[in-house]
Structures are given as structure tokens and as C-alpha cells.
C-alpha positions in Angstrom: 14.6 -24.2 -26.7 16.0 -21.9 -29.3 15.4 -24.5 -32.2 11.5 -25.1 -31.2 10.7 -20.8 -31.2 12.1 -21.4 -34.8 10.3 -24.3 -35.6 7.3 -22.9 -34.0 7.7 -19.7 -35.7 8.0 -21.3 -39.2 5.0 -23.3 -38.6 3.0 -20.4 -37.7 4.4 -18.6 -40.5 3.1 -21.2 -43.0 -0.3 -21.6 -41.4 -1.2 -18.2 -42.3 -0.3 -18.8 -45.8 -1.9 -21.7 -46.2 -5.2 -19.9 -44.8 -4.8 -16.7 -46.2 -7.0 -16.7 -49.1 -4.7 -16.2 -52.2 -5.2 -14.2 -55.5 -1.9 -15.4 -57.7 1.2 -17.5 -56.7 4.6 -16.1 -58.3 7.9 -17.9 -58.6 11.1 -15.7 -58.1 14.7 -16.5 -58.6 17.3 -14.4 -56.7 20.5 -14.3 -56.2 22.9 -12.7 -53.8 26.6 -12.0 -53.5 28.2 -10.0 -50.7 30.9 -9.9 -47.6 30.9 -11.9 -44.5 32.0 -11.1 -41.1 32.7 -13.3 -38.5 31.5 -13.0 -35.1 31.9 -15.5 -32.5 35.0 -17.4 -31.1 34.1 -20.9 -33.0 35.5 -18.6 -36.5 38.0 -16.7 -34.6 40.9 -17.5 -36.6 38.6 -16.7 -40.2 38.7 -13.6 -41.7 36.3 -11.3 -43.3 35.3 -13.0 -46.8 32.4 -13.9 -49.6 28.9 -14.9 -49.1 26.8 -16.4 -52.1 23.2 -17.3 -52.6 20.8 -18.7 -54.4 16.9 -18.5 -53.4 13.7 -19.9 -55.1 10.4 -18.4 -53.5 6.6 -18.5 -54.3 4.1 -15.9 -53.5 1.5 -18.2 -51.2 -0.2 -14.6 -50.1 0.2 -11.2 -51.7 2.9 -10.3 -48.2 4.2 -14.0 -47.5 6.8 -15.8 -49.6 7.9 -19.3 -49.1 10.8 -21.3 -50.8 14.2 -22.6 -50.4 18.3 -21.2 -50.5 21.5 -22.7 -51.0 23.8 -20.6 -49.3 27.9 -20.4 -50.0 30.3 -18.7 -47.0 33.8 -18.4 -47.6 35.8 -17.4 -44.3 39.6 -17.1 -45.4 41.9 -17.9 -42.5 45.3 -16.3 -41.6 48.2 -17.8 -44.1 49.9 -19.7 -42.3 49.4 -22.0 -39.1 52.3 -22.5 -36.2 54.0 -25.2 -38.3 54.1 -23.0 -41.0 51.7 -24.8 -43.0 48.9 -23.1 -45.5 45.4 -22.8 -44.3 42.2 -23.1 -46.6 39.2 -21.4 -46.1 36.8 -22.5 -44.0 33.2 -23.0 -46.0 29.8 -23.4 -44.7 27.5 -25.0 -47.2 23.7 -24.5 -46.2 20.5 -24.9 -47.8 17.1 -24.0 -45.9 13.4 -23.6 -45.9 13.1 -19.4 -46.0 9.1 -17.7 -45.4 9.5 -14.4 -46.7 7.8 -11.3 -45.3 7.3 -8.1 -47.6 6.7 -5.7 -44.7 6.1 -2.5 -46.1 5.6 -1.7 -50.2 5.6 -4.1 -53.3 2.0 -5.2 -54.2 0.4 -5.3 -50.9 2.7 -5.3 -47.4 1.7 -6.5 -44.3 2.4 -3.2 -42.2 1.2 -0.7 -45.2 -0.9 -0.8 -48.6 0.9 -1.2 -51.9 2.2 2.2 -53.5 3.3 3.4 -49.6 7.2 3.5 -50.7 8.6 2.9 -54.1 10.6 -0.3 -53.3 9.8 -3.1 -50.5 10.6 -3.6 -47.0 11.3 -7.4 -46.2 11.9 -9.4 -43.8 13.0 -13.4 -43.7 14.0 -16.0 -41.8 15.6 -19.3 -42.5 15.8 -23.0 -41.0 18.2 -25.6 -42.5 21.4 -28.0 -42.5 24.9 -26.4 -42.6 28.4 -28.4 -43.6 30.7 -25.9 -41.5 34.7 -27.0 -42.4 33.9 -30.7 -42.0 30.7 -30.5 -39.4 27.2 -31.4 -40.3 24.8 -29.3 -37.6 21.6 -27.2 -37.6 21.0 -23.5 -38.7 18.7 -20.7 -38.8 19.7 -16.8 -40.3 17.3 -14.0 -40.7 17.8 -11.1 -43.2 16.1 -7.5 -43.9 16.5 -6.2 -47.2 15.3 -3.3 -49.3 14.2 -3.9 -53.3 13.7 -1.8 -55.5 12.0 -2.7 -59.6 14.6 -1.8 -61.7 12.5 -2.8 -64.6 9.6 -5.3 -65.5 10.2 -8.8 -63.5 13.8 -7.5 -62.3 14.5 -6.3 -58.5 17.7 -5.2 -56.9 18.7 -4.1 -53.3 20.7 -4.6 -50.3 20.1 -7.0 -47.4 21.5 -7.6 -44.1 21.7 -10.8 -42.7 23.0 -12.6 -39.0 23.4 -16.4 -39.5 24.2 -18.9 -36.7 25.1 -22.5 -36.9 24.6 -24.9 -33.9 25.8 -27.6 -32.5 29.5 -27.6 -34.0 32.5 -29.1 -32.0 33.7 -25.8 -30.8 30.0 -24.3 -30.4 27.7 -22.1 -32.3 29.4 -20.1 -35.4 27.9 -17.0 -36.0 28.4 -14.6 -38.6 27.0 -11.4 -40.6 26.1 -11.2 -44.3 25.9 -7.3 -46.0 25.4 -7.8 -49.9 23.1 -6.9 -52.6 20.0 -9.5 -53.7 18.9 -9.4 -57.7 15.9 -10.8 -58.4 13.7 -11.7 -60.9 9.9 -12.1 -61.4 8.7 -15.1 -63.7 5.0 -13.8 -62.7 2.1 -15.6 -62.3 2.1 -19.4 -62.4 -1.7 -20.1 -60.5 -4.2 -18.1 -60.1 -7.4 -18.2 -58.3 -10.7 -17.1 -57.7 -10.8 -14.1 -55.4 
């Protein structure tokens, strides 16, 4: 049930782009680099570790981004097993379909008119495949971050984000991301009539 709200929500999500009537599409590259906490029992024996990602969005309305991430966890484990033997990190490799949702700032957001703050409120949410250790299963994350321009094209600011990944042997895996997202602007790519 959980996996069809998501789908649903993505769905309704990209309706309301494609109907919104839009004034300019803009690509953005960002990338982000943080810590990861654990939270559930499937990564109890992983530590607190890394988190990288890498995130490709176009503007389809002046408040609603859509793209795609690859997403990099690294969850050290304790040294050593009972035997005594080395453990390796367990990894979770994800990439996902992300809608973006500038909530409040930027250019124009979609709970207050552009110029109300001096960075932007967002909001975003993410459906996609996840290689956990050595499990294949399905996954969904949603983040809210802050950004402010540093200058012309460039964006920096921090994001908090709760990830979950279903379906593995032991259960779901679920974990928080806190890093900081930089961003940058290649502008306009289409525009059209207003």
C-alpha cells in the first residue's frame, strides 16, 4: 500500500507539471556529500558513515523540478565479527526518479512569491531501485533542504533526508542523511511563450 501512495504521489506530482503552463525549463547539476545514520534493526550492526549524491533536475514549472539521483551510502560495521574476521561496509547503491518542490523563495515558490526569503525552501521526494550489501529491492527517501545563491548559477545549503529500502531479507532498512547540497545552474535550455 505504501508503494502505490508513492507511486500515486509521483504521478500526481508530474501531472501538474506537465499542465502547468511553463515559462523556461533549467537543467541543474548538484551534488551532495554528508553523514548517515542508521535507524532500523535490518543495519543494526552498521555504524554511523558517508552519504554521496549526484542529482540532475529540470525546471518543468517555475516551483516543480523533476530529474534523476544516483545515490552512494556507506555504513561501516563493527571490525571484527565472532570469528574474528574483518567486516566491510555495507553499501547501498540507488538511483531514482526525484520531483522537486521549491516551497518557499527562489524565483517563484509554491507557498510564497519570489523575493519572500533570500534562499529557498524545498522539498523532494524520490522513488527508485537500491543494491543494499548484495540485495536488489525498492526505495523511496524524501529530503528538505535550504539553498542559498552564493553567486551567479551556484547554490549551496543543507538538507535532511530519511531513506527507506523495502523488501530486503531481514526487512526494511532505513536510514537518515544530514549533509550539504552544491548546486549549479546551466540556465535556460527552452523557453516558451507565456
Amino acid at each position: 500500500m505504501k508503494a502505490r501512495s508513492m507511486f500515486g504521489l509521483t504521478v500526481a506530482a508530474l501531472w501538474i507539471a506537465m499542465s502547468a503552463p511553463a515559462q523556461a525549463v533549467e537543467l541543474e547539476l548538484e551534488l551532495t556529500a554528508g553523514g548517515t545514520a542508521p535507524l532500523t534493526e535490518v543495519l543494526r550492526k552498521a555504524e554511523a558513515g558517508a552519504g554521496l549524491g549526484l542529482q540532475l533536475t529540470w525546471g518543468a514549472t517555475s516551483f516543480l523540478d523533476i530529474g534523476a539521483r544516483y545515490g552512494l551510502g556507506i555504513f561501516p560495521q563493527q571490525a571484527v565479527d565472532a570469528q574474528g574476521a574483518e567486516q566491510e561496509p555495507i553499501l547501498d547503491h540507488s538511483a531514482s526518479a526525484v520531483v522537486r518542490l521549491a516551497l518557499v523563495g527562489g524565483d517563484a515558490g509554491w507557498l510564497g512569491g519570489p523575493g519572500t526569503m533570500p534562499g529557498e525552501l524545498w522539498l523532494d521526494v524520490g522513488l527508485g531501485y537500491h543494491m543494499i550489501g548484495r540485495e536488489s529491492c525498492f526505495g523511496f527517501d524524501a529530503a528538505l533542504g535550504y539553498r542559498f545563491d552564493v553567486i551567479e548559477g551556484l547554490a549551496l545549503g543543507p538538507l535532511f533526508r530519511a531513506n527507506a529500502a523495502f523488501g530486503t531479507s531481514q526487512g526494511t532498512a532505513s536510514w537518515m542523511t544530514f549533509g550539504l547540497t552544491i548546486g549549479y545552474d546551466f540556465g535556460v535550455i527552452l523557453a516558451s511563450e507565456p
